[in-house]
BATOR-225357 format. One record per residue (C-alpha): residue in one letter; x, y, z. Coordinates in Angstrom, 2 decimals, decimal comma. Each point is the difference from the previous one (the first is absolute). Layout:
# residues N
<node code="A" px="X" py="Y" pz="Z"/>
...
This chain:
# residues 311
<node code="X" px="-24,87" py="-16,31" pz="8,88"/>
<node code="X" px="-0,87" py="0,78" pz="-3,61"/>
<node code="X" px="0,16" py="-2,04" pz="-3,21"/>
<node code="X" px="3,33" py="-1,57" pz="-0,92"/>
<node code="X" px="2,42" py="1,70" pz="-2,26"/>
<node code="X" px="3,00" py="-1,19" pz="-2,00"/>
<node code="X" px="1,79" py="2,75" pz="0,39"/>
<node code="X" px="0,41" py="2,70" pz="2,78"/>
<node code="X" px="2,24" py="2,64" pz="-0,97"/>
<node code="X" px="0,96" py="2,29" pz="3,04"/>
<node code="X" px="1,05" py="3,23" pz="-1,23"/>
<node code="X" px="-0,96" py="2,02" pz="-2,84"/>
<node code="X" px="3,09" py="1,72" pz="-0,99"/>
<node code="X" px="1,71" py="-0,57" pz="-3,56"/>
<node code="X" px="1,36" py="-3,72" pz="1,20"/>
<node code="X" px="-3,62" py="-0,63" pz="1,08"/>
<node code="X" px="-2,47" py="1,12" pz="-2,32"/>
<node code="X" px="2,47" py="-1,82" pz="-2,86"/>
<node code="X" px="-0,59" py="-3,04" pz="1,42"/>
<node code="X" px="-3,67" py="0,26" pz="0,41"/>
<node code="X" px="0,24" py="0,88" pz="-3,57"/>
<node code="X" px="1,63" py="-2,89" pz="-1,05"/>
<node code="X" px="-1,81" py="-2,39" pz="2,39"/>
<node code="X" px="-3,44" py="1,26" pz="-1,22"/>
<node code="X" px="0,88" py="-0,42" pz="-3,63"/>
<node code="X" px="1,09" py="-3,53" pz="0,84"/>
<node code="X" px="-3,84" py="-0,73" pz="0,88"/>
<node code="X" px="0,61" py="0,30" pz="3,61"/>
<node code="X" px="-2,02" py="1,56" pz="3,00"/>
<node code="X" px="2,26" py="2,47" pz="1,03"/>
<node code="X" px="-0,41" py="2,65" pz="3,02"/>
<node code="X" px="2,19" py="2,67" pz="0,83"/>
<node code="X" px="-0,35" py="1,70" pz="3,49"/>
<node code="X" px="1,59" py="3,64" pz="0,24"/>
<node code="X" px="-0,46" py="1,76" pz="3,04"/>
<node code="X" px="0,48" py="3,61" pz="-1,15"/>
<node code="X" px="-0,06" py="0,66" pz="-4,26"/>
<node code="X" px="1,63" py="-1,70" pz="-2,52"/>
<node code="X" px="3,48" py="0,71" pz="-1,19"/>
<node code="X" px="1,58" py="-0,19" pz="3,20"/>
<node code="X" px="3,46" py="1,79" pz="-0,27"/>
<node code="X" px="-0,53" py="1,13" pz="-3,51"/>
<node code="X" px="-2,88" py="2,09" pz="0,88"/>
<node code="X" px="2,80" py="2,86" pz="1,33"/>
<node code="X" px="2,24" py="-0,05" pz="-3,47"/>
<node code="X" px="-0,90" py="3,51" pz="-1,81"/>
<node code="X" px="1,28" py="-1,23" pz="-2,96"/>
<node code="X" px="0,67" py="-3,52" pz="-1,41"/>
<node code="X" px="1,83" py="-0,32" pz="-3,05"/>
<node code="X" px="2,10" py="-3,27" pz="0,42"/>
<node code="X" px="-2,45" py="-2,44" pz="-0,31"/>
<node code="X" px="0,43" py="-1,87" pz="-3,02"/>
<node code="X" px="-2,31" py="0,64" pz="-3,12"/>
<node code="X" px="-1,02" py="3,65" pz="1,76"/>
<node code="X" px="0,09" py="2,39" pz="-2,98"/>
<node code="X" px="-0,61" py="3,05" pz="2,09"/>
<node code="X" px="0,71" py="0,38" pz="4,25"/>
<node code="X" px="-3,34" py="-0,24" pz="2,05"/>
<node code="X" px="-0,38" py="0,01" pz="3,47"/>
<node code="X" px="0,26" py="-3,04" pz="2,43"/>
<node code="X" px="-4,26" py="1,06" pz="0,71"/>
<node code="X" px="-0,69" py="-0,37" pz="-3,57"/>
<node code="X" px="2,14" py="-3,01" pz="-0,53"/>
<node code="X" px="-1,33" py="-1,88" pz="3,15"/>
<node code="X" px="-3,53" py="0,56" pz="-1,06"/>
<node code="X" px="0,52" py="-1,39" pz="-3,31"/>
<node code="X" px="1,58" py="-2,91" pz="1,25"/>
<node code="X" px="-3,24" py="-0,56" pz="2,84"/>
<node code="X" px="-2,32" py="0,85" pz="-3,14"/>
<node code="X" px="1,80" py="-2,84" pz="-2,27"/>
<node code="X" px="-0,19" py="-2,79" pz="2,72"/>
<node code="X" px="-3,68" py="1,00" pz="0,75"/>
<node code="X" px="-0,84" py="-0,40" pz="-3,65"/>
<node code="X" px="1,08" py="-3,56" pz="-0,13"/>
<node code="X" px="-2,67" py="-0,73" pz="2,96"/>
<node code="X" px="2,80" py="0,57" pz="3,18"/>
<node code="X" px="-1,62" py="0,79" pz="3,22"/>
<node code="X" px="1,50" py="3,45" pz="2,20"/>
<node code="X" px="-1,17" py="-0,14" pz="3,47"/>
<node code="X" px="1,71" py="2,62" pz="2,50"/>
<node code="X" px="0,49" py="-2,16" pz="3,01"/>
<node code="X" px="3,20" py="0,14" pz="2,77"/>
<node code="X" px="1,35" py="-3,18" pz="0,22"/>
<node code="X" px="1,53" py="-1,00" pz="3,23"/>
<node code="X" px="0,69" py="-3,96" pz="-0,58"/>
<node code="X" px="0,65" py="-2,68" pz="-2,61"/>
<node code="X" px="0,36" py="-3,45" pz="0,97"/>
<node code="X" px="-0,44" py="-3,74" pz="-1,77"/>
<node code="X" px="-2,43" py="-2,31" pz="1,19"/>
<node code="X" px="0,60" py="-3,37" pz="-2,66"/>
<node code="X" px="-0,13" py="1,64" pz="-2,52"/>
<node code="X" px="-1,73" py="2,47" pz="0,27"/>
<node code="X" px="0,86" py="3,15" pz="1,17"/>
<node code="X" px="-2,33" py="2,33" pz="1,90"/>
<node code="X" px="1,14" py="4,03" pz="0,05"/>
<node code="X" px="-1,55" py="1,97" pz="2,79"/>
<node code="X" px="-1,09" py="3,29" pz="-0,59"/>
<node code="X" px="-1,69" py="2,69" pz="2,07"/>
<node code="X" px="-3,58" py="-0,80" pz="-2,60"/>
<node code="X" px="0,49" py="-3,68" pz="1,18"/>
<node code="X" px="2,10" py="-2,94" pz="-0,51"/>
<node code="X" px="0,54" py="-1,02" pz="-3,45"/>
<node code="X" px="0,63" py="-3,03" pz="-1,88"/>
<node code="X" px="2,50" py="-1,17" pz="-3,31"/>
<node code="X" px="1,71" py="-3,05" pz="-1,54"/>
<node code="X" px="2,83" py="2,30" pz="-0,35"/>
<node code="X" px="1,63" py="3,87" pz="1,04"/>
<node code="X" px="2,08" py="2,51" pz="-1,78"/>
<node code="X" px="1,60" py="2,28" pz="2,84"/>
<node code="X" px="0,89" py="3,59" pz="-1,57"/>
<node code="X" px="-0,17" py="2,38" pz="2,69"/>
<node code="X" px="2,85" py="1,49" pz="-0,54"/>
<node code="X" px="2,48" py="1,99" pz="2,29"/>
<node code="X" px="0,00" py="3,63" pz="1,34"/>
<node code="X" px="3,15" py="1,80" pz="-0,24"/>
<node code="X" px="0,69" py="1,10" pz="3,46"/>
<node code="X" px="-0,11" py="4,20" pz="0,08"/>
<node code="X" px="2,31" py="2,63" pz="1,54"/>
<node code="X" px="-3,18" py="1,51" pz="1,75"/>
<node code="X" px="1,37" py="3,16" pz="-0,75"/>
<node code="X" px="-2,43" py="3,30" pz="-0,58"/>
<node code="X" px="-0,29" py="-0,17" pz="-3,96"/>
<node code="X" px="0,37" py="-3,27" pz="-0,64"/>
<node code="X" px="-3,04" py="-0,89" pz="-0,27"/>
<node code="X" px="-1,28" py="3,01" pz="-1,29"/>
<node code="X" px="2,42" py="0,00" pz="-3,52"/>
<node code="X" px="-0,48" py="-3,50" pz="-0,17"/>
<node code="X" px="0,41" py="0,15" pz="-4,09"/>
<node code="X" px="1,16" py="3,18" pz="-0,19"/>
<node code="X" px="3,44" py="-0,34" pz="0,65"/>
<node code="X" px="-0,51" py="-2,57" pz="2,73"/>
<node code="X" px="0,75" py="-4,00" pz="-1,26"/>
<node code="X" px="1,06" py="-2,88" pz="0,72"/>
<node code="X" px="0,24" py="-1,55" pz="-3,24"/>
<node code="X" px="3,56" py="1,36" pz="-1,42"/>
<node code="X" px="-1,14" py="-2,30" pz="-3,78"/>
<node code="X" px="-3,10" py="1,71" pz="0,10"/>
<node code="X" px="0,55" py="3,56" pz="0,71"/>
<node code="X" px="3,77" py="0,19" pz="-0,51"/>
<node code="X" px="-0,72" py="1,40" pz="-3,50"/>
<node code="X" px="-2,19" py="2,66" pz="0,79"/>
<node code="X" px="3,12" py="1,53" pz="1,37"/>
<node code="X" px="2,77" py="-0,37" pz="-2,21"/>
<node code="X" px="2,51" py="2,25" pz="-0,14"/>
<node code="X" px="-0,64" py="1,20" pz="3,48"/>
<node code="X" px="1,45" py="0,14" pz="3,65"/>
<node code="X" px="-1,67" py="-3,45" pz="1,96"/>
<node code="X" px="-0,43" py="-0,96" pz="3,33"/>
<node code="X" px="0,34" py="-3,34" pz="1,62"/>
<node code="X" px="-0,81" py="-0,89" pz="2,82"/>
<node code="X" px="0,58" py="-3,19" pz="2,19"/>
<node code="X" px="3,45" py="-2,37" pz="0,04"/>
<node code="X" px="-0,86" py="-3,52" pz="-1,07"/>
<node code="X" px="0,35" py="-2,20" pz="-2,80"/>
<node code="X" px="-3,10" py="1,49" pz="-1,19"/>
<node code="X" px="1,05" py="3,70" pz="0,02"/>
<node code="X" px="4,00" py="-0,69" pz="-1,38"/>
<node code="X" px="-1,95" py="-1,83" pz="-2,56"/>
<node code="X" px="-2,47" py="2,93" pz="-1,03"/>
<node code="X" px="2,70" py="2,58" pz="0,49"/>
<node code="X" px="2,11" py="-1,71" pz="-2,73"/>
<node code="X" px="-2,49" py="-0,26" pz="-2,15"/>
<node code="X" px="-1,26" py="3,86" pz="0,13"/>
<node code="X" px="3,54" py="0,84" pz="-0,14"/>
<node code="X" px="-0,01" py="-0,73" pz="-3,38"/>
<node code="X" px="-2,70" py="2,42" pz="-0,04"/>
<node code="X" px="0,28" py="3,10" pz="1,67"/>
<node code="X" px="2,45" py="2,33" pz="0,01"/>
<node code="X" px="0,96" py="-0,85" pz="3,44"/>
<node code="X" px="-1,35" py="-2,83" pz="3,27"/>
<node code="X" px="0,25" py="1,58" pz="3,31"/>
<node code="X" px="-0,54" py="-3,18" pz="2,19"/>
<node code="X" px="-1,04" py="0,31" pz="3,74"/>
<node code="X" px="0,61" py="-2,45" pz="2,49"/>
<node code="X" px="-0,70" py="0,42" pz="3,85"/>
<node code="X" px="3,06" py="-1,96" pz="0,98"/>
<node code="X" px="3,36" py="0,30" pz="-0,33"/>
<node code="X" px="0,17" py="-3,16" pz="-2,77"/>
<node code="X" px="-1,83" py="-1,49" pz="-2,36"/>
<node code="X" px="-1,88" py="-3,06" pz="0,98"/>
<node code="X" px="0,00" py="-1,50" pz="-4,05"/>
<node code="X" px="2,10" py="-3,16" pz="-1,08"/>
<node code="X" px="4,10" py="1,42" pz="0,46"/>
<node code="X" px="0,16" py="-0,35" pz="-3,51"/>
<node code="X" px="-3,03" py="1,90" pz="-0,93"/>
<node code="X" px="0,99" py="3,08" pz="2,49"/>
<node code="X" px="3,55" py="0,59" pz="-1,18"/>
<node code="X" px="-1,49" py="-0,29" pz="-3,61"/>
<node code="X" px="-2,36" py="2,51" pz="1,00"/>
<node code="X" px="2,32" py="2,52" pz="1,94"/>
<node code="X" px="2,59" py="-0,07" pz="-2,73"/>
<node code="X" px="-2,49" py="1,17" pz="-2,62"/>
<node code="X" px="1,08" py="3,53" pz="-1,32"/>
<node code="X" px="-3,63" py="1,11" pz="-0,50"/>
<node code="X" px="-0,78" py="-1,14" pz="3,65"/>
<node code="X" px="0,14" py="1,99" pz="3,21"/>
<node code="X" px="-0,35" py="-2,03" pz="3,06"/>
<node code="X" px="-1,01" py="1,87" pz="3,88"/>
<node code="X" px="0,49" py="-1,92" pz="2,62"/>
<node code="X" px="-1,74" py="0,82" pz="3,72"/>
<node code="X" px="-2,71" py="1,75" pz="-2,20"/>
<node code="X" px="-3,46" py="-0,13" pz="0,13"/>
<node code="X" px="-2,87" py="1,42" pz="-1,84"/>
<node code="X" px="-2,67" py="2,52" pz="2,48"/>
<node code="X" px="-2,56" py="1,05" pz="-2,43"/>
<node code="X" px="-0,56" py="0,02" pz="-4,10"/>
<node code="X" px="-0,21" py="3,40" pz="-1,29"/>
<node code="X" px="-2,55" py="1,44" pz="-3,13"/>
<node code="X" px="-3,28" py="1,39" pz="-0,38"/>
<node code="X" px="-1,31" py="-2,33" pz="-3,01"/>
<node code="X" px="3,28" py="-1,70" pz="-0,60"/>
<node code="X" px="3,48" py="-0,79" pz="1,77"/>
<node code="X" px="1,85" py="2,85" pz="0,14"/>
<node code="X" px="2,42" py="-0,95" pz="2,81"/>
<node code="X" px="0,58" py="-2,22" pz="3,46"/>
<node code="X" px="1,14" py="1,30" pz="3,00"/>
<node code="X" px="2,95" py="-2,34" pz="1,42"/>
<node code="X" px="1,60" py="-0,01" pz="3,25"/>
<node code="X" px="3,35" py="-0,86" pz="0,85"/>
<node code="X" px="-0,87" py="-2,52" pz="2,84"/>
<node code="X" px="3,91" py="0,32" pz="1,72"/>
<node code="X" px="-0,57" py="3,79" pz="-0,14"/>
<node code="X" px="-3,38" py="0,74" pz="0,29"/>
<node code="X" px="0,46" py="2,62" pz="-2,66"/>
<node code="X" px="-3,08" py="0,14" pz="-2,53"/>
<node code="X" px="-0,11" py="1,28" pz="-3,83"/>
<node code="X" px="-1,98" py="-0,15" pz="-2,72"/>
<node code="X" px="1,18" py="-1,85" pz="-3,25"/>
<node code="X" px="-1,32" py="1,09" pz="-3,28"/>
<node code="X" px="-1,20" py="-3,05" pz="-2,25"/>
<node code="X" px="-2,72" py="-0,86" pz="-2,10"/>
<node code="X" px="-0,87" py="-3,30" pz="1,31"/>
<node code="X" px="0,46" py="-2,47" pz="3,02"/>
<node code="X" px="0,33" py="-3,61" pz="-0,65"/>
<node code="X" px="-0,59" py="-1,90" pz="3,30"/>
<node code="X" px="1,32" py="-4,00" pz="0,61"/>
<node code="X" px="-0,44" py="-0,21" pz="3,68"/>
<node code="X" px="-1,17" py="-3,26" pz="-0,82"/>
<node code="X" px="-3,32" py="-2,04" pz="-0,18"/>
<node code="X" px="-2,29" py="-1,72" pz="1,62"/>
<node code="X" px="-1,71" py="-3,21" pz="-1,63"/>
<node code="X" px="-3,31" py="-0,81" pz="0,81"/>
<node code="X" px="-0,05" py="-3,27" pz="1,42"/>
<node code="X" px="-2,27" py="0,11" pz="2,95"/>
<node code="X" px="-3,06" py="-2,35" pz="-1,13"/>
<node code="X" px="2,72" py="-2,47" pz="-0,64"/>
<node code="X" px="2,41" py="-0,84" pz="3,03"/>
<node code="X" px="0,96" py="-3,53" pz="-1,43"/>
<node code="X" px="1,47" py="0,55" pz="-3,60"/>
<node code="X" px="3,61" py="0,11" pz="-0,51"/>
<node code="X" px="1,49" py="3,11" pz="-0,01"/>
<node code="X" px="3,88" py="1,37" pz="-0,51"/>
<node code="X" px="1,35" py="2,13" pz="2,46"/>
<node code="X" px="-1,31" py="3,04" pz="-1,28"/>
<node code="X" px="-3,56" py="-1,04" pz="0,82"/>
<node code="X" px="-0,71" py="-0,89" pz="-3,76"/>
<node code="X" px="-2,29" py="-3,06" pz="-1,08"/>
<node code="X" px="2,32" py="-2,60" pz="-1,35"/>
<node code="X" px="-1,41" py="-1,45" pz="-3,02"/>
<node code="X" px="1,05" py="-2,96" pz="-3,11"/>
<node code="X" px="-0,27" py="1,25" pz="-3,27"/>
<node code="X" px="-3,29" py="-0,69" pz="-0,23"/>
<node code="X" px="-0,52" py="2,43" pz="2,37"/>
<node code="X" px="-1,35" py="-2,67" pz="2,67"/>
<node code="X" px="0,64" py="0,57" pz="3,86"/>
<node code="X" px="1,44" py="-2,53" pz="2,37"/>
<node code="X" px="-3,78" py="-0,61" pz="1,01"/>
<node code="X" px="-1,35" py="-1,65" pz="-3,53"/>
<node code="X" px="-3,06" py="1,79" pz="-1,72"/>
<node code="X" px="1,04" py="3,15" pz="1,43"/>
<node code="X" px="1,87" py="2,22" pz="-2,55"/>
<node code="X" px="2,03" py="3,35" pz="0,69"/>
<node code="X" px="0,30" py="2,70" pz="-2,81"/>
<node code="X" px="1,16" py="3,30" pz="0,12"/>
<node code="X" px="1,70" py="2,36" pz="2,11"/>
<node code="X" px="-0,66" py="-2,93" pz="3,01"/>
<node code="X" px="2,32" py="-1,88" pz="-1,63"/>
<node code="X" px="3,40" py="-0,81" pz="0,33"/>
<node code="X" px="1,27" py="1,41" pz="-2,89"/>
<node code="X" px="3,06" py="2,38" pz="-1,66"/>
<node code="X" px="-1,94" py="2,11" pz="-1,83"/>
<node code="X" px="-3,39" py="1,94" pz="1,08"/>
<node code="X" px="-1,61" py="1,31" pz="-3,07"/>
<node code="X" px="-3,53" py="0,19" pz="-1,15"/>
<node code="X" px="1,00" py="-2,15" pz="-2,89"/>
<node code="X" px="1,33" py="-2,60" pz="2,15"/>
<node code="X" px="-3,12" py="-0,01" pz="2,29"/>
<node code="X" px="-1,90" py="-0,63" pz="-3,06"/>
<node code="X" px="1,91" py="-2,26" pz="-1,20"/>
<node code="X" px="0,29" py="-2,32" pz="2,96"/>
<node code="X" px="-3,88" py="0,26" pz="0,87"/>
<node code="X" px="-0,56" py="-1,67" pz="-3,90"/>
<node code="X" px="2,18" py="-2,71" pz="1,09"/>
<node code="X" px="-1,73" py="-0,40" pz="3,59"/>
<node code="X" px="-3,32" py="0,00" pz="-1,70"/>
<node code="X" px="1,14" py="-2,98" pz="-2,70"/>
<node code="X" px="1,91" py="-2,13" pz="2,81"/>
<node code="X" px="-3,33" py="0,45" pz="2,17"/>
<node code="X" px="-1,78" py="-0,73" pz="-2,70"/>
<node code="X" px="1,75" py="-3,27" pz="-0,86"/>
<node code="X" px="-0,81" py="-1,44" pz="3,71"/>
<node code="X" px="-3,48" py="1,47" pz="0,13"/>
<node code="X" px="-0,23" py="-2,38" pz="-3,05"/>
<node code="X" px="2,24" py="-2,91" pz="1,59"/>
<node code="X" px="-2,87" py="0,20" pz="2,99"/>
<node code="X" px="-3,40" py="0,32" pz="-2,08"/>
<node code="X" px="1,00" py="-2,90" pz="-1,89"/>
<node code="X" px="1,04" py="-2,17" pz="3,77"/>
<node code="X" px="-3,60" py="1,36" pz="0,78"/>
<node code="X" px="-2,18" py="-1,01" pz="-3,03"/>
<node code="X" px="2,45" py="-3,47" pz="-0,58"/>
């Protein structure tokens, strides 16, 4: 096992690499390990232009590698490393990694959460062209125009409503014959004027050559397939925390980390920021935001435990 740190950050997305940041400027040792490249999610926005104090859009690429530049500068470690456990011995806690195990008075957890995919031919392939699953971040780009939505949860009544306000008009698709959202939420949802919802419908393929141009749908009580013209696809089929390296933190019943406001797990010294988190709203700003207070609450007990040591 190598050297000691104070901090182990797992996951260099936005929640991530602001705590490093904010650990490392505290005067502590801070790691993060990142299996693939920083920026996580962000790394697929084409063009950013909510983030606060932006005075021009730039791309999630650019934006990530400013942020991994800015932690490096004040002296944070970036190792790309899989992580596969985290548990507490004392109190220490030791994070095992396919370079070796690891060691750290305390961890920040920000890996995130995948959005689950249709898996449909062009998907993948307009990812950012037309192609999102961010209706706050992309919803803009398409003002004024004909939207799709597709899935029938809280999470897609919730984005439809909001691009409603938006486009010209919401076609929402839903592979069953009712919505699975909050009774409230759906009848709010299908009684919106600028909102079209299709039942027993589901989405085949994404259409375009270097944008959306339309989906193919298919009437699943039919069989009967057409192609609807529309600019972009929204998809909230739901996501997918990842929570794997640790089985024994709280989580809700979504499969999110449950967290104080301090952003401390059930298991203490172990801190969950980001998309991981149980939270009701998943922006880049938020992650950010919660990964400074992670870092400063990890901070304080890194502290709390240097001074046990040293008394």
């Amino acid at each position: 096992m190598t050297a000691q740190r104070d901090l182990i950050v797992v996951g260099g997305g936005a929640a991530g690499l602001a705590a490093a940041q904010y650990g490392a400027r505290a005067g502590l040792d801070v790691l993060v390990l990142e299996q693939l490249a920083s920026g996580g999610q962000a790394l697929v926005i084409d063009s950013l232009e909510n983030y606060p104090g932006l005075s021009e859009p730039v791309s999630g690429f650019d934006f990530s590698q400013r942020m991994e530049q800015q932690a490096v500068r004040f002296g944070v470690e970036i190792m790309n490393a899989a992580v596969s456990a985290i548990r507490r011995d004392g109190e220490i806690f030791t994070v095992e990694t396919d370079r070796g195990p690891l060691a750290a008075l305390a961890v920040v957890l920000a890996t995130g959460a995948k959005h689950r995919h249709l898996g449909v031919t062009g998907e993948q392939e307009l990812a950012g062209r037309g192609v999102s699953y961010c209706a706050t971040c992309d919803g803009p780009f398409f003002k004024g125009r004909r939207m799709l939505v597709v899935g029938g949860g809280d999470a897609a009544c919730d984005e439809a409503m909001y691009l409603a306000n938006l486009a010209s008009s919401v076609l929402l698709v839903h592979r069953r014959g009712q919505l699975r959202a909050q009774k409230a939420l759906a009848d709010r949802t299908i009684a919106n004027p600028k909102i079209e919802v299709r039942f027993h419908t589901e989405v085949l393929r994404i259409l375009g050559d270097k944008k959306v141009s339309a989906a193919r749908l298919v009437d699943n009580t039919t069989g009967r397939e057409y192609d609807e013209a529309t600019d972009s696809v929204f998809i909230f089929v739901g996501s997918i925390p990842q929570t794997a390296a640790v089985p024994e933190a709280r989580l809700d019943e979504a499969g999110y980390v449950v967290t104080d406001q301090r952003m401390e797990t059930s298991i203490p010294g172990l801190f969950a920021a980001g998309d991981v988190r149980s939270t009701p709203f998943r922006q880049l700003v938020v992650a950010a935001a919660e990964g400074a207070v992670a870092a400063h609450a990890a901070g304080q007990r890194i502290e709390a435990l240097k001074g046990r040591a040293y008394a």
